[in-house]
N, C-alpha and C positions, 0 to 999 in steps of 0.2 A: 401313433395317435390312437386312444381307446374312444370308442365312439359306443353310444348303447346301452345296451343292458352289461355289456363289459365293464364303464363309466360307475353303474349304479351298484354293481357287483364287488368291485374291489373297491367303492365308497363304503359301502353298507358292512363288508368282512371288517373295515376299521372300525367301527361304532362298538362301543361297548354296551354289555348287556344292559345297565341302565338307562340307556339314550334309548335303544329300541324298544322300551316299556314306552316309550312317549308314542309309537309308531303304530303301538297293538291295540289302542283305543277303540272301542266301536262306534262312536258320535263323532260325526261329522265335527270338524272347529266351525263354531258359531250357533251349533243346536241349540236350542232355548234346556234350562234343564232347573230340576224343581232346586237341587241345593249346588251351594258353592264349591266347586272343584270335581264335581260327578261328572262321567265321562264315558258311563256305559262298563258292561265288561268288556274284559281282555280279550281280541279276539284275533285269529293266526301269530305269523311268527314278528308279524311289523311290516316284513319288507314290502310286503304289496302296496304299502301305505306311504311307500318311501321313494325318492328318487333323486335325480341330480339336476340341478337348470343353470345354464352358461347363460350368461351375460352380458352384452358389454354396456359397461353400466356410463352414463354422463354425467350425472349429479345422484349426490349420498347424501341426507338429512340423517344426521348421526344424532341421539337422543339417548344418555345416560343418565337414570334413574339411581338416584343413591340417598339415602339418608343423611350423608353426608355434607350435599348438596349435589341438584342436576345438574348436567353440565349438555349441553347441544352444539355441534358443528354442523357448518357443509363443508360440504368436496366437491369444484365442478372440474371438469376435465377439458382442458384448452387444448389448442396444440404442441405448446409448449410443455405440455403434463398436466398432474392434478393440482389446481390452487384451493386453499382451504382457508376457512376462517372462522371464527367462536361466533356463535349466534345464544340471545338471552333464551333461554330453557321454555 
């Protein structure tokens, strides 16, 4: 059982170098910012920014955004398992 910084360690060795450009950001999420998609410079290597959260989750609001058309389920979790059903977008 990996518990820790062991957990976030061999999480973070999987992530490819592009995901970890998400991690290097210097603005907080949700900073007010003067243009659209600015985000601060680059700053360390990501990982401090990075980590692992276990769950046990009971209900999922699943929300797919597509041009397509959006598409939304849930998922609640019984004791029989998880029941699920389409809900309108």
């Amino acid at each position: 059982d990996m518990t820790g910084t062991v957990v976030e360690d061999t999480a973070w060795a999987r992530t490819r170098d592009l995901s970890r450009r998400c991690y290097r950001q210097s603005l907080p999420p949700g900073t007010p910012v003067e243009k659209a998609g600015e985000s601060g410079p680059p700053v360390g290597e990501g990982r401090e920014n990075f980590t692992v959260l276990r769950a046990h989750l009971q209900h999922i609001d699943w929300l797919f955004l597509s041009i397509a058309g959006h598409q939304r389920a849930e998922f609640i979790r019984e004791e029989s398992g998880w029941r699920g059903r389409w809900l309108a977008p």
